[in-house]
DRENTI-545992 format. One record per residue (C-alpha): x, y, z. Coordinates in steps of 0.001 Angstrom, whole numbers, plus 500000, padded with zeros to 6 digits. Layout:
N
XYZ
...
***
This chain:
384
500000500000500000
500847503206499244
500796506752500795
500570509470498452
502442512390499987
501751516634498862
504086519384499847
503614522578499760
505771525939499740
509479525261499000
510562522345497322
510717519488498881
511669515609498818
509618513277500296
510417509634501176
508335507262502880
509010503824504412
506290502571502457
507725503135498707
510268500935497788
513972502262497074
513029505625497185
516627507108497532
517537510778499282
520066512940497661
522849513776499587
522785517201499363
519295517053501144
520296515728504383
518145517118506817
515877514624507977
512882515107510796
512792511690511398
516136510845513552
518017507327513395
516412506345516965
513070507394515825
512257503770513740
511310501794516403
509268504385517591
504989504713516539
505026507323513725
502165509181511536
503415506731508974
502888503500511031
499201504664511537
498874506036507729
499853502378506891
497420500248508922
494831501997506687
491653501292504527
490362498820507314
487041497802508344
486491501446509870
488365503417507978
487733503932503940
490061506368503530
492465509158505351
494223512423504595
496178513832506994
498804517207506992
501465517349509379
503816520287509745
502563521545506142
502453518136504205
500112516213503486
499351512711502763
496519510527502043
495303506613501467
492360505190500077
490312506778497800
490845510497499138
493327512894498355
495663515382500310
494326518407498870
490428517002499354
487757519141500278
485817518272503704
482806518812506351
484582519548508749
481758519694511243
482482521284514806
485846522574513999
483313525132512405
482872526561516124
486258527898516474
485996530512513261
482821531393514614
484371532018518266
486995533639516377
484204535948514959
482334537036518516
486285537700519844
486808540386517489
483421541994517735
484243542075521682
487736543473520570
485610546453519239
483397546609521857
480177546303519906
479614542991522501
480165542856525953
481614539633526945
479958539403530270
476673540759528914
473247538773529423
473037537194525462
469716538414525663
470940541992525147
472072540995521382
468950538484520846
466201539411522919
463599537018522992
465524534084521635
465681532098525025
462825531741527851
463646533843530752
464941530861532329
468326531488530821
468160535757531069
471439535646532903
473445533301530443
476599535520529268
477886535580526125
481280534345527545
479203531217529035
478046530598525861
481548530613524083
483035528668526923
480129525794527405
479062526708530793
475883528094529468
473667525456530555
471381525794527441
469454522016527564
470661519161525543
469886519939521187
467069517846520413
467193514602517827
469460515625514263
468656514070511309
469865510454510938
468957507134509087
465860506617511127
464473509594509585
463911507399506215
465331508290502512
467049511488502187
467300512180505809
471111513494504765
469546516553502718
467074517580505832
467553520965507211
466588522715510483
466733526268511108
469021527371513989
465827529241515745
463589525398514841
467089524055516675
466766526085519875
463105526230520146
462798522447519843
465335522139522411
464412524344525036
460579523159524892
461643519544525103
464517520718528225
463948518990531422
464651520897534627
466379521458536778
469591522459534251
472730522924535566
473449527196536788
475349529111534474
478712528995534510
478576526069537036
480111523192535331
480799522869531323
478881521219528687
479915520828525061
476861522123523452
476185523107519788
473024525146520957
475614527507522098
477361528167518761
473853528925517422
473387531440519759
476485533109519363
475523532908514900
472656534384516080
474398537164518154
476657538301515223
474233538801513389
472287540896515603
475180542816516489
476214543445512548
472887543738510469
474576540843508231
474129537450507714
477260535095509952
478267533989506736
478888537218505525
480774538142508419
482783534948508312
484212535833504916
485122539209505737
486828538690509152
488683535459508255
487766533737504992
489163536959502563
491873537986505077
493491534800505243
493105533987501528
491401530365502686
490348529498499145
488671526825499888
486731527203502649
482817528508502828
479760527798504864
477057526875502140
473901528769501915
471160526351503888
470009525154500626
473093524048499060
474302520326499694
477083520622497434
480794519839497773
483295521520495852
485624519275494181
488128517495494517
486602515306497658
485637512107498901
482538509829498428
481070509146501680
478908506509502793
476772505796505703
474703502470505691
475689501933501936
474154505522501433
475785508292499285
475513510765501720
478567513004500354
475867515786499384
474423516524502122
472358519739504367
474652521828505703
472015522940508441
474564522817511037
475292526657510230
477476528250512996
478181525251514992
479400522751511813
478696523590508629
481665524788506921
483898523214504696
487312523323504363
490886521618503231
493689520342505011
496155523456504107
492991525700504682
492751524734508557
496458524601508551
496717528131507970
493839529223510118
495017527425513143
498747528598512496
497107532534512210
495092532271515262
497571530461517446
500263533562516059
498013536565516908
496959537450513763
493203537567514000
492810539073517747
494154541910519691
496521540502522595
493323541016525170
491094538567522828
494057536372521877
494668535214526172
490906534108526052
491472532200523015
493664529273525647
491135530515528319
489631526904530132
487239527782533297
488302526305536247
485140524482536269
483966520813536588
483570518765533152
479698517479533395
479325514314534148
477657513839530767
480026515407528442
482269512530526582
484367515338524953
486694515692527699
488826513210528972
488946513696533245
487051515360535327
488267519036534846
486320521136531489
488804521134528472
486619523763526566
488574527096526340
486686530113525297
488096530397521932
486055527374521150
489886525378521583
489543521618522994
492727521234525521
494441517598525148
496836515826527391
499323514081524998
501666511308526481
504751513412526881
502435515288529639
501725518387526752
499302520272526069
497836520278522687
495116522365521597
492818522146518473
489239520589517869
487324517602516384
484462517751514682
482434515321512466
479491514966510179
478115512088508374
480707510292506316
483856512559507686
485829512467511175
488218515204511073
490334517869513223
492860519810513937
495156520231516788
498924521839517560
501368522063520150
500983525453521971
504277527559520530
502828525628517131
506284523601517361
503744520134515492
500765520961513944
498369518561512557
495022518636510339
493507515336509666
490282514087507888
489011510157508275
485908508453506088
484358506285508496
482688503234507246
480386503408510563
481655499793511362
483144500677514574
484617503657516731
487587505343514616
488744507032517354
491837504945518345
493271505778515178
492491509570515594
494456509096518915
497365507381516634
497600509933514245
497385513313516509
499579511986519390
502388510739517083
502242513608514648
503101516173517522
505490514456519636
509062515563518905
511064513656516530
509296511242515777
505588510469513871
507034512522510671
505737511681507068
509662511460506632
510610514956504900
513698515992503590
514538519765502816
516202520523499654
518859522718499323
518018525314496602
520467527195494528
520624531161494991
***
Protein backbone atom coordinates (compact mmCIF):
# COMPACT_ATOMS: atom_id res chain seq x y z
CA UNK A 1 0.00 0.00 0.00
CA UNK A 2 0.85 3.21 -0.76
CA UNK A 3 0.80 6.75 0.79
CA UNK A 4 0.57 9.47 -1.55
CA UNK A 5 2.44 12.39 -0.01
CA UNK A 6 1.75 16.63 -1.14
CA UNK A 7 4.09 19.38 -0.15
CA UNK A 8 3.61 22.58 -0.24
CA UNK A 9 5.77 25.94 -0.26
CA UNK A 10 9.48 25.26 -1.00
CA UNK A 11 10.56 22.35 -2.68
CA UNK A 12 10.72 19.49 -1.12
CA UNK A 13 11.67 15.61 -1.18
CA UNK A 14 9.62 13.28 0.30
CA UNK A 15 10.42 9.63 1.18
CA UNK A 16 8.34 7.26 2.88
CA UNK A 17 9.01 3.82 4.41
CA UNK A 18 6.29 2.57 2.46
CA UNK A 19 7.73 3.14 -1.29
CA UNK A 20 10.27 0.93 -2.21
CA UNK A 21 13.97 2.26 -2.93
CA UNK A 22 13.03 5.62 -2.81
CA UNK A 23 16.63 7.11 -2.47
CA UNK A 24 17.54 10.78 -0.72
CA UNK A 25 20.07 12.94 -2.34
CA UNK A 26 22.85 13.78 -0.41
CA UNK A 27 22.79 17.20 -0.64
CA UNK A 28 19.29 17.05 1.14
CA UNK A 29 20.30 15.73 4.38
CA UNK A 30 18.15 17.12 6.82
CA UNK A 31 15.88 14.62 7.98
CA UNK A 32 12.88 15.11 10.80
CA UNK A 33 12.79 11.69 11.40
CA UNK A 34 16.14 10.85 13.55
CA UNK A 35 18.02 7.33 13.40
CA UNK A 36 16.41 6.34 16.96
CA UNK A 37 13.07 7.39 15.82
CA UNK A 38 12.26 3.77 13.74
CA UNK A 39 11.31 1.79 16.40
CA UNK A 40 9.27 4.38 17.59
CA UNK A 41 4.99 4.71 16.54
CA UNK A 42 5.03 7.32 13.72
CA UNK A 43 2.16 9.18 11.54
CA UNK A 44 3.41 6.73 8.97
CA UNK A 45 2.89 3.50 11.03
CA UNK A 46 -0.80 4.66 11.54
CA UNK A 47 -1.13 6.04 7.73
CA UNK A 48 -0.15 2.38 6.89
CA UNK A 49 -2.58 0.25 8.92
CA UNK A 50 -5.17 2.00 6.69
CA UNK A 51 -8.35 1.29 4.53
CA UNK A 52 -9.64 -1.18 7.31
CA UNK A 53 -12.96 -2.20 8.34
CA UNK A 54 -13.51 1.45 9.87
CA UNK A 55 -11.64 3.42 7.98
CA UNK A 56 -12.27 3.93 3.94
CA UNK A 57 -9.94 6.37 3.53
CA UNK A 58 -7.54 9.16 5.35
CA UNK A 59 -5.78 12.42 4.59
CA UNK A 60 -3.82 13.83 6.99
CA UNK A 61 -1.20 17.21 6.99
CA UNK A 62 1.46 17.35 9.38
CA UNK A 63 3.82 20.29 9.74
CA UNK A 64 2.56 21.54 6.14
CA UNK A 65 2.45 18.14 4.21
CA UNK A 66 0.11 16.21 3.49
CA UNK A 67 -0.65 12.71 2.76
CA UNK A 68 -3.48 10.53 2.04
CA UNK A 69 -4.70 6.61 1.47
CA UNK A 70 -7.64 5.19 0.08
CA UNK A 71 -9.69 6.78 -2.20
CA UNK A 72 -9.15 10.50 -0.86
CA UNK A 73 -6.67 12.89 -1.65
CA UNK A 74 -4.34 15.38 0.31
CA UNK A 75 -5.67 18.41 -1.13
CA UNK A 76 -9.57 17.00 -0.65
CA UNK A 77 -12.24 19.14 0.28
CA UNK A 78 -14.18 18.27 3.70
CA UNK A 79 -17.19 18.81 6.35
CA UNK A 80 -15.42 19.55 8.75
CA UNK A 81 -18.24 19.69 11.24
CA UNK A 82 -17.52 21.28 14.81
CA UNK A 83 -14.15 22.57 14.00
CA UNK A 84 -16.69 25.13 12.41
CA UNK A 85 -17.13 26.56 16.12
CA UNK A 86 -13.74 27.90 16.47
CA UNK A 87 -14.00 30.51 13.26
CA UNK A 88 -17.18 31.39 14.61
CA UNK A 89 -15.63 32.02 18.27
CA UNK A 90 -13.01 33.64 16.38
CA UNK A 91 -15.80 35.95 14.96
CA UNK A 92 -17.67 37.04 18.52
CA UNK A 93 -13.72 37.70 19.84
CA UNK A 94 -13.19 40.39 17.49
CA UNK A 95 -16.58 41.99 17.73
CA UNK A 96 -15.76 42.08 21.68
CA UNK A 97 -12.26 43.47 20.57
CA UNK A 98 -14.39 46.45 19.24
CA UNK A 99 -16.60 46.61 21.86
CA UNK A 100 -19.82 46.30 19.91
CA UNK A 101 -20.39 42.99 22.50
CA UNK A 102 -19.83 42.86 25.95
CA UNK A 103 -18.39 39.63 26.95
CA UNK A 104 -20.04 39.40 30.27
CA UNK A 105 -23.33 40.76 28.91
CA UNK A 106 -26.75 38.77 29.42
CA UNK A 107 -26.96 37.19 25.46
CA UNK A 108 -30.28 38.41 25.66
CA UNK A 109 -29.06 41.99 25.15
CA UNK A 110 -27.93 40.99 21.38
CA UNK A 111 -31.05 38.48 20.85
CA UNK A 112 -33.80 39.41 22.92
CA UNK A 113 -36.40 37.02 22.99
CA UNK A 114 -34.48 34.08 21.63
CA UNK A 115 -34.32 32.10 25.02
CA UNK A 116 -37.17 31.74 27.85
CA UNK A 117 -36.35 33.84 30.75
CA UNK A 118 -35.06 30.86 32.33
CA UNK A 119 -31.67 31.49 30.82
CA UNK A 120 -31.84 35.76 31.07
CA UNK A 121 -28.56 35.65 32.90
CA UNK A 122 -26.55 33.30 30.44
CA UNK A 123 -23.40 35.52 29.27
CA UNK A 124 -22.11 35.58 26.13
CA UNK A 125 -18.72 34.35 27.55
CA UNK A 126 -20.80 31.22 29.04
CA UNK A 127 -21.95 30.60 25.86
CA UNK A 128 -18.45 30.61 24.08
CA UNK A 129 -16.96 28.67 26.92
CA UNK A 130 -19.87 25.79 27.41
CA UNK A 131 -20.94 26.71 30.79
CA UNK A 132 -24.12 28.09 29.47
CA UNK A 133 -26.33 25.46 30.55
CA UNK A 134 -28.62 25.79 27.44
CA UNK A 135 -30.55 22.02 27.56
CA UNK A 136 -29.34 19.16 25.54
CA UNK A 137 -30.11 19.94 21.19
CA UNK A 138 -32.93 17.85 20.41
CA UNK A 139 -32.81 14.60 17.83
CA UNK A 140 -30.54 15.63 14.26
CA UNK A 141 -31.34 14.07 11.31
CA UNK A 142 -30.14 10.45 10.94
CA UNK A 143 -31.04 7.13 9.09
CA UNK A 144 -34.14 6.62 11.13
CA UNK A 145 -35.53 9.59 9.58
CA UNK A 146 -36.09 7.40 6.22
CA UNK A 147 -34.67 8.29 2.51
CA UNK A 148 -32.95 11.49 2.19
CA UNK A 149 -32.70 12.18 5.81
CA UNK A 150 -28.89 13.49 4.76
CA UNK A 151 -30.45 16.55 2.72
CA UNK A 152 -32.93 17.58 5.83
CA UNK A 153 -32.45 20.97 7.21
CA UNK A 154 -33.41 22.71 10.48
CA UNK A 155 -33.27 26.27 11.11
CA UNK A 156 -30.98 27.37 13.99
CA UNK A 157 -34.17 29.24 15.75
CA UNK A 158 -36.41 25.40 14.84
CA UNK A 159 -32.91 24.05 16.68
CA UNK A 160 -33.23 26.09 19.88
CA UNK A 161 -36.90 26.23 20.15
CA UNK A 162 -37.20 22.45 19.84
CA UNK A 163 -34.67 22.14 22.41
CA UNK A 164 -35.59 24.34 25.04
CA UNK A 165 -39.42 23.16 24.89
CA UNK A 166 -38.36 19.54 25.10
CA UNK A 167 -35.48 20.72 28.23
CA UNK A 168 -36.05 18.99 31.42
CA UNK A 169 -35.35 20.90 34.63
CA UNK A 170 -33.62 21.46 36.78
CA UNK A 171 -30.41 22.46 34.25
CA UNK A 172 -27.27 22.92 35.57
CA UNK A 173 -26.55 27.20 36.79
CA UNK A 174 -24.65 29.11 34.47
CA UNK A 175 -21.29 29.00 34.51
CA UNK A 176 -21.42 26.07 37.04
CA UNK A 177 -19.89 23.19 35.33
CA UNK A 178 -19.20 22.87 31.32
CA UNK A 179 -21.12 21.22 28.69
CA UNK A 180 -20.08 20.83 25.06
CA UNK A 181 -23.14 22.12 23.45
CA UNK A 182 -23.81 23.11 19.79
CA UNK A 183 -26.98 25.15 20.96
CA UNK A 184 -24.39 27.51 22.10
CA UNK A 185 -22.64 28.17 18.76
CA UNK A 186 -26.15 28.92 17.42
CA UNK A 187 -26.61 31.44 19.76
CA UNK A 188 -23.52 33.11 19.36
CA UNK A 189 -24.48 32.91 14.90
CA UNK A 190 -27.34 34.38 16.08
CA UNK A 191 -25.60 37.16 18.15
CA UNK A 192 -23.34 38.30 15.22
CA UNK A 193 -25.77 38.80 13.39
CA UNK A 194 -27.71 40.90 15.60
CA UNK A 195 -24.82 42.82 16.49
CA UNK A 196 -23.79 43.45 12.55
CA UNK A 197 -27.11 43.74 10.47
CA UNK A 198 -25.42 40.84 8.23
CA UNK A 199 -25.87 37.45 7.71
CA UNK A 200 -22.74 35.10 9.95
CA UNK A 201 -21.73 33.99 6.74
CA UNK A 202 -21.11 37.22 5.52
CA UNK A 203 -19.23 38.14 8.42
CA UNK A 204 -17.22 34.95 8.31
CA UNK A 205 -15.79 35.83 4.92
CA UNK A 206 -14.88 39.21 5.74
CA UNK A 207 -13.17 38.69 9.15
CA UNK A 208 -11.32 35.46 8.25
CA UNK A 209 -12.23 33.74 4.99
CA UNK A 210 -10.84 36.96 2.56
CA UNK A 211 -8.13 37.99 5.08
CA UNK A 212 -6.51 34.80 5.24
CA UNK A 213 -6.89 33.99 1.53
CA UNK A 214 -8.60 30.36 2.69
CA UNK A 215 -9.65 29.50 -0.85
CA UNK A 216 -11.33 26.83 -0.11
CA UNK A 217 -13.27 27.20 2.65
CA UNK A 218 -17.18 28.51 2.83
CA UNK A 219 -20.24 27.80 4.86
CA UNK A 220 -22.94 26.87 2.14
CA UNK A 221 -26.10 28.77 1.92
CA UNK A 222 -28.84 26.35 3.89
CA UNK A 223 -29.99 25.15 0.63
CA UNK A 224 -26.91 24.05 -0.94
CA UNK A 225 -25.70 20.33 -0.31
CA UNK A 226 -22.92 20.62 -2.57
CA UNK A 227 -19.21 19.84 -2.23
CA UNK A 228 -16.70 21.52 -4.15
CA UNK A 229 -14.38 19.28 -5.82
CA UNK A 230 -11.87 17.50 -5.48
CA UNK A 231 -13.40 15.31 -2.34
CA UNK A 232 -14.36 12.11 -1.10
CA UNK A 233 -17.46 9.83 -1.57
CA UNK A 234 -18.93 9.15 1.68
CA UNK A 235 -21.09 6.51 2.79
CA UNK A 236 -23.23 5.80 5.70
CA UNK A 237 -25.30 2.47 5.69
CA UNK A 238 -24.31 1.93 1.94
CA UNK A 239 -25.85 5.52 1.43
CA UNK A 240 -24.22 8.29 -0.71
CA UNK A 241 -24.49 10.77 1.72
CA UNK A 242 -21.43 13.00 0.35
CA UNK A 243 -24.13 15.79 -0.62
CA UNK A 244 -25.58 16.52 2.12
CA UNK A 245 -27.64 19.74 4.37
CA UNK A 246 -25.35 21.83 5.70
CA UNK A 247 -27.99 22.94 8.44
CA UNK A 248 -25.44 22.82 11.04
CA UNK A 249 -24.71 26.66 10.23
CA UNK A 250 -22.52 28.25 13.00
CA UNK A 251 -21.82 25.25 14.99
CA UNK A 252 -20.60 22.75 11.81
CA UNK A 253 -21.30 23.59 8.63
CA UNK A 254 -18.33 24.79 6.92
CA UNK A 255 -16.10 23.21 4.70
CA UNK A 256 -12.69 23.32 4.36
CA UNK A 257 -9.11 21.62 3.23
CA UNK A 258 -6.31 20.34 5.01
CA UNK A 259 -3.84 23.46 4.11
CA UNK A 260 -7.01 25.70 4.68
CA UNK A 261 -7.25 24.73 8.56
CA UNK A 262 -3.54 24.60 8.55
CA UNK A 263 -3.28 28.13 7.97
CA UNK A 264 -6.16 29.22 10.12
CA UNK A 265 -4.98 27.43 13.14
CA UNK A 266 -1.25 28.60 12.50
CA UNK A 267 -2.89 32.53 12.21
CA UNK A 268 -4.91 32.27 15.26
CA UNK A 269 -2.43 30.46 17.45
CA UNK A 270 0.26 33.56 16.06
CA UNK A 271 -1.99 36.56 16.91
CA UNK A 272 -3.04 37.45 13.76
CA UNK A 273 -6.80 37.57 14.00
CA UNK A 274 -7.19 39.07 17.75
CA UNK A 275 -5.85 41.91 19.69
CA UNK A 276 -3.48 40.50 22.59
CA UNK A 277 -6.68 41.02 25.17
CA UNK A 278 -8.91 38.57 22.83
CA UNK A 279 -5.94 36.37 21.88
CA UNK A 280 -5.33 35.21 26.17
CA UNK A 281 -9.09 34.11 26.05
CA UNK A 282 -8.53 32.20 23.02
CA UNK A 283 -6.34 29.27 25.65
CA UNK A 284 -8.87 30.52 28.32
CA UNK A 285 -10.37 26.90 30.13
CA UNK A 286 -12.76 27.78 33.30
CA UNK A 287 -11.70 26.31 36.25
CA UNK A 288 -14.86 24.48 36.27
CA UNK A 289 -16.03 20.81 36.59
CA UNK A 290 -16.43 18.77 33.15
CA UNK A 291 -20.30 17.48 33.39
CA UNK A 292 -20.67 14.31 34.15
CA UNK A 293 -22.34 13.84 30.77
CA UNK A 294 -19.97 15.41 28.44
CA UNK A 295 -17.73 12.53 26.58
CA UNK A 296 -15.63 15.34 24.95
CA UNK A 297 -13.31 15.69 27.70
CA UNK A 298 -11.17 13.21 28.97
CA UNK A 299 -11.05 13.70 33.24
CA UNK A 300 -12.95 15.36 35.33
CA UNK A 301 -11.73 19.04 34.85
CA UNK A 302 -13.68 21.14 31.49
CA UNK A 303 -11.20 21.13 28.47
CA UNK A 304 -13.38 23.76 26.57
CA UNK A 305 -11.43 27.10 26.34
CA UNK A 306 -13.31 30.11 25.30
CA UNK A 307 -11.90 30.40 21.93
CA UNK A 308 -13.95 27.37 21.15
CA UNK A 309 -10.11 25.38 21.58
CA UNK A 310 -10.46 21.62 22.99
CA UNK A 311 -7.27 21.23 25.52
CA UNK A 312 -5.56 17.60 25.15
CA UNK A 313 -3.16 15.83 27.39
CA UNK A 314 -0.68 14.08 25.00
CA UNK A 315 1.67 11.31 26.48
CA UNK A 316 4.75 13.41 26.88
CA UNK A 317 2.43 15.29 29.64
CA UNK A 318 1.73 18.39 26.75
CA UNK A 319 -0.70 20.27 26.07
CA UNK A 320 -2.16 20.28 22.69
CA UNK A 321 -4.88 22.37 21.60
CA UNK A 322 -7.18 22.15 18.47
CA UNK A 323 -10.76 20.59 17.87
CA UNK A 324 -12.68 17.60 16.38
CA UNK A 325 -15.54 17.75 14.68
CA UNK A 326 -17.57 15.32 12.47
CA UNK A 327 -20.51 14.97 10.18
CA UNK A 328 -21.89 12.09 8.37
CA UNK A 329 -19.29 10.29 6.32
CA UNK A 330 -16.14 12.56 7.69
CA UNK A 331 -14.17 12.47 11.18
CA UNK A 332 -11.78 15.20 11.07
CA UNK A 333 -9.67 17.87 13.22
CA UNK A 334 -7.14 19.81 13.94
CA UNK A 335 -4.84 20.23 16.79
CA UNK A 336 -1.08 21.84 17.56
CA UNK A 337 1.37 22.06 20.15
CA UNK A 338 0.98 25.45 21.97
CA UNK A 339 4.28 27.56 20.53
CA UNK A 340 2.83 25.63 17.13
CA UNK A 341 6.28 23.60 17.36
CA UNK A 342 3.74 20.13 15.49
CA UNK A 343 0.77 20.96 13.94
CA UNK A 344 -1.63 18.56 12.56
CA UNK A 345 -4.98 18.64 10.34
CA UNK A 346 -6.49 15.34 9.67
CA UNK A 347 -9.72 14.09 7.89
CA UNK A 348 -10.99 10.16 8.27
CA UNK A 349 -14.09 8.45 6.09
CA UNK A 350 -15.64 6.29 8.50
CA UNK A 351 -17.31 3.23 7.25
CA UNK A 352 -19.61 3.41 10.56
CA UNK A 353 -18.35 -0.21 11.36
CA UNK A 354 -16.86 0.68 14.57
CA UNK A 355 -15.38 3.66 16.73
CA UNK A 356 -12.41 5.34 14.62
CA UNK A 357 -11.26 7.03 17.35
CA UNK A 358 -8.16 4.95 18.34
CA UNK A 359 -6.73 5.78 15.18
CA UNK A 360 -7.51 9.57 15.59
CA UNK A 361 -5.54 9.10 18.92
CA UNK A 362 -2.64 7.38 16.63
CA UNK A 363 -2.40 9.93 14.25
CA UNK A 364 -2.62 13.31 16.51
CA UNK A 365 -0.42 11.99 19.39
CA UNK A 366 2.39 10.74 17.08
CA UNK A 367 2.24 13.61 14.65
CA UNK A 368 3.10 16.17 17.52
CA UNK A 369 5.49 14.46 19.64
CA UNK A 370 9.06 15.56 18.91
CA UNK A 371 11.06 13.66 16.53
CA UNK A 372 9.30 11.24 15.78
CA UNK A 373 5.59 10.47 13.87
CA UNK A 374 7.03 12.52 10.67
CA UNK A 375 5.74 11.68 7.07
CA UNK A 376 9.66 11.46 6.63
CA UNK A 377 10.61 14.96 4.90
CA UNK A 378 13.70 15.99 3.59
CA UNK A 379 14.54 19.76 2.82
CA UNK A 380 16.20 20.52 -0.35
CA UNK A 381 18.86 22.72 -0.68
CA UNK A 382 18.02 25.31 -3.40
CA UNK A 383 20.47 27.20 -5.47
CA UNK A 384 20.62 31.16 -5.01
Amino acid sequence: MRIRLAATATALVLATAVTAGAAVPAAAAMAVRGAGAAAQPTVQDALARLPDDIVAGALVRRDGVGAAVGPVTADAHFRIGSVSKVFTNTVVLQLVAQRRIDIDAPARRYVPGLMPAAYDHVTVRQLLNHTSGLPKPTATPGPADGPGWWLTSVTPRDALRDAFAAATYPLPAPGAEQQYNGLNSLVLGLIVEGVTGRSFAHELDRRIIRPLRLRHTSLPAADDPTIPSPHARVYVLGQDVTEQSPYPWAEGGMISTAADLDRFLTALFRGRLLPPAQQKLVFDVPKVKSSATNTNCFGPAACFSIGGLMRHQLPSGEYAWGKTGSRPGWDNGFFATRDLRHRVVYSLNPTGKGSDLAHIKAIVETALADDRGQISIVRARTAN
